[in-house]
Structure formats: structure tokens, C-alpha cells
C-alpha angles and dihedrals in degrees: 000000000000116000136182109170116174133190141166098095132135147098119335130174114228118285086020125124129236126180114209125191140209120197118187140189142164097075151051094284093188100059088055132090101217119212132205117214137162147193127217129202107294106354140086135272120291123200103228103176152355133205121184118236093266102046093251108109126040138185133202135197109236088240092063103027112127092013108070126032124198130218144164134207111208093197089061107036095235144123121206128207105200106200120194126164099029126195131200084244079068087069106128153087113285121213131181111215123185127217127178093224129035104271148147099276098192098060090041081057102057090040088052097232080125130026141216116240126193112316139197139237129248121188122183109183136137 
């Protein structure tokens, strides 16, 4: 059974730095590119980062660039999201999401081609 299971959320205050995991398991970790992506209250889905399958090559949303970095241990089977300067827009439930190919993630979500799988919440707020 695939499983993505991600942890690390929770309340910030503004300018402050969360890590959140995403251990996976299932499947051959190493031959997927892993996405973050998030949903904040009220809105749609927004692709955040991307990482290759072999932890090369990264990609970043402008709305996080320079802000949040992206990484993966092999060893481990689990991708990291390293957020730094947060801001209350970052408000929102971060999900990681694999896919075998560089896509956008957003649009192989809602046609189902990847899923979501549980969460977790991140709150930045004085």
C-alpha cells in the first residue's frame, strides 16, 4: 500500500521556521519526483515545490522561493520542506504528493492521475 505520510505542522508566529516530512512507502521512492503542495482556507490547491527523483534538481513557487528549500534522503524515504520566513499567507494544509514524470501536479490532482494523501496543518499567526 502507498503511503505518504507527512508531519512537522503546526502554529508559528511570522518570520518564524517549520520542517515538515514525508515519509513515504509503498513504492520505489527513488524512481519518483515528489511534489509539495498546500491549500489554504477557502482556496484551491497551489503547487509549492518540486524535487527530481534523485534530489538534483529542485523547483520552487514564486510565493515561497527563497523561503522554503526542498530535500529528500533516499536512505530514509523522505522528503523534507524547510520553511523559514513564514508569513500568515502561508496559512494552509500541506500535503507531499509523488508522481513518476515532472508535471503539473495540480492539474494531475484534479484529474486524478495523483492523489493527495493526509496533510498536515500549518498555522502562521502572532
Amino acid at each position: 500500500e502507498v503511503q505518504l505520510v507527512v508531519s512537522g505542522g503546526g502554529l508559528v508566529q511570522p518570520g518564524g521556521s517549520l520542517r515538515l516530512s514525508c515519509a513515504a512507502s509503498g513504492f520505489a521512492f527513488g524512481s519518483y519526483w515528489m511534489y509539495w503542495v498546500r491549500q489554504a482556507p477557502g482556496k484551491g490547491l497551489e503547487w509549492v515545490s518540486t524535487i527530481n527523483s534523485g534530489g538534483s534538481t529542485t523547483r520552487y513557487a514564486d510565493s515561497v522561493k527563497g523561503r522554503f528549500t526542498t530535500s529528500r534522503d533516499g536512505a530514509k524515504k523522505t522528503v523534507y520542506l524547510q520553511m523559514s520566513g513564514l508569513k500568515p499567507e502561508d496559512t494552509a494544509v500541506y500535503y507531499c504528493v509523488r508522481h513518476p514524470l515532472y508535471v503539473d501536479i495540480v492539474a494531475a490532482i484534479t484529474d486524478g492521475t495523483s492523489r493527495l494523501g493526509q496533510g498536515t496543518q500549518v498555522t502562521v499567526s502572532s
